[in-house]
C-alpha positions as CSV (number, residue, x, y, z in Angstrom):
1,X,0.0,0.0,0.0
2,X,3.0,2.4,1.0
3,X,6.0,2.7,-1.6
4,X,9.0,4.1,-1.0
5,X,11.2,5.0,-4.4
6,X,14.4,6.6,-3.7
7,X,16.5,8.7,-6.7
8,X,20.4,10.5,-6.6
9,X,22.5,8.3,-5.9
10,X,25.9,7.8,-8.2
11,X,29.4,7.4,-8.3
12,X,31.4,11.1,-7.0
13,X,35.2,12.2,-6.1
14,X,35.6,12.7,-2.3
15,X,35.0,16.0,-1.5
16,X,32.0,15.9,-3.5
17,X,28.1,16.2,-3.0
18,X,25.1,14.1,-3.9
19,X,21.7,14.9,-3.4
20,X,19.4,11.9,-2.6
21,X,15.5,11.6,-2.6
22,X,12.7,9.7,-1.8
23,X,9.3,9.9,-2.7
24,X,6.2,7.9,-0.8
25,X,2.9,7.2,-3.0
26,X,-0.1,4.8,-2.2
27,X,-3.0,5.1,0.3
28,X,-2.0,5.8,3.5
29,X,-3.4,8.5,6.2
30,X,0.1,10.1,7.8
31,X,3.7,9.6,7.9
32,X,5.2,10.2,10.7
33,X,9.3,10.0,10.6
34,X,10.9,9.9,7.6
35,X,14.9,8.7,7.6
36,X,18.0,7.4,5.4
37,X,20.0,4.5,6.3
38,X,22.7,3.4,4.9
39,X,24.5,0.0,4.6
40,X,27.9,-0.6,3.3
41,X,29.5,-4.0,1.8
42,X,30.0,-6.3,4.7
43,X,28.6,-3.8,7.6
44,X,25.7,-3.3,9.3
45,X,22.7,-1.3,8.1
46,X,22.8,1.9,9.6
47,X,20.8,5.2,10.8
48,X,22.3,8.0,9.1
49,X,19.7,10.6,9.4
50,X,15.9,11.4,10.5
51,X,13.4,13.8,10.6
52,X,9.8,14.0,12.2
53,X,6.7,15.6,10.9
54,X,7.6,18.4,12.8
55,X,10.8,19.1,11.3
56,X,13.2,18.0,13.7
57,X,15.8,16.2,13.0
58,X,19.3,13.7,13.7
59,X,22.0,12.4,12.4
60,X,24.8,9.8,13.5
61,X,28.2,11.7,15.0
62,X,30.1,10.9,11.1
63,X,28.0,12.6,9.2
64,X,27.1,15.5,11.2
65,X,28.4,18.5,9.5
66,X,28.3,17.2,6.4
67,X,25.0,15.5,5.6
68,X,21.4,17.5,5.9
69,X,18.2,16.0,6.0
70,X,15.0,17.5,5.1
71,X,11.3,16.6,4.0
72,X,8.4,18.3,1.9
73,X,5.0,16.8,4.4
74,X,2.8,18.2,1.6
75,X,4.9,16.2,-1.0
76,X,5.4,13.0,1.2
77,X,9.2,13.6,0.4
78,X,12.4,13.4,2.4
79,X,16.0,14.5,0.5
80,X,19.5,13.9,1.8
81,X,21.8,16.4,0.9
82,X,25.4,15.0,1.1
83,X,28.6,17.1,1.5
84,X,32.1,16.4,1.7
85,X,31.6,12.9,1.1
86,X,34.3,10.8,2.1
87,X,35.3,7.1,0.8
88,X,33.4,5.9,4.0
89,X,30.1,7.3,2.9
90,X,30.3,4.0,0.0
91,X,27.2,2.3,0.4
92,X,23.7,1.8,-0.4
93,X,21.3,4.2,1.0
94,X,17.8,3.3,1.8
95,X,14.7,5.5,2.5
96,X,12.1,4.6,5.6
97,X,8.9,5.9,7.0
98,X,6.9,5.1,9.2
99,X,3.7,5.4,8.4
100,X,-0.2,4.8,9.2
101,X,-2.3,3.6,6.5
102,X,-5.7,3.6,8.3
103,X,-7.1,7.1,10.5
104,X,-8.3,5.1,13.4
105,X,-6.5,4.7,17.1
106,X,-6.5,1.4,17.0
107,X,-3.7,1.4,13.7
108,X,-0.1,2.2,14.8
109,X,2.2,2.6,12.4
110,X,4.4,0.5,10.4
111,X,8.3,1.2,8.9
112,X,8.3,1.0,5.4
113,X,11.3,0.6,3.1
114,X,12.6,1.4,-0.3
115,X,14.9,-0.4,-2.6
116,X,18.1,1.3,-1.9
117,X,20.3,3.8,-4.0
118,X,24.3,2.9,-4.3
119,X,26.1,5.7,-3.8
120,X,30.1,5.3,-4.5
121,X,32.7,7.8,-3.5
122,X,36.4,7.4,-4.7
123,X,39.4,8.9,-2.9
């Protein structure tokens, strides 16, 4: 019911930027965080950065500085904006939200995924 399609990533020199996105469609009634993650060969998926409906957001300590997250509610978008990228950023980056399909108390909310985008940075 919820899709999650993410779009940016790409192969850049370190030093450089990529700007990611993610776009939710289907039926649902709200969306509540919004985040990347981020898993690289061999490691660990990982939080990199979220952001609630209310515009606050996080990010892990090695990306802080560099990485800025931010969402469009009216959209049902969330962007990454990378800078500085490092070798150490290599990986695939996945979009999730957490989201409530139906407007009644009893339905929490569920984490949905997308497919992943690859993003490759070269020293």
């Amino acid at each position: 019911q919820v899709q999650l399609v993410e779009s940016g990533g790409g192969s850049v020199q370190a030093g450089g930027s990529l700007r990611l996105s993610c776009a939710a469609s289907g039926s649902f009634f709200h969306i509540n965080s919004m985040g990347w993650h981020r898993q690289a060969p061999g490691k660990q998926r990982e939080l990199v950065a979220v952001i609630t409906s209310g515009g606050n957001a996080d990010y892990v300590d090695s990306v802080k500085g560099r990485f800025t997250i931010s969402r469009d509610n009216a959209k049902n978008t969330v962007d990454l904006q990378m800078n500085s990228l490092k070798p150490e950023d290599t990986a695939v980056y996945y979009c999730n939200a957490e989201v409530k399909v139906l407007p009644y108390v009893s339905q929490g909310y569920s984490v949905n995924w997308g497919e992943g985008t690859l993003v490759t940075v070269s020293s």
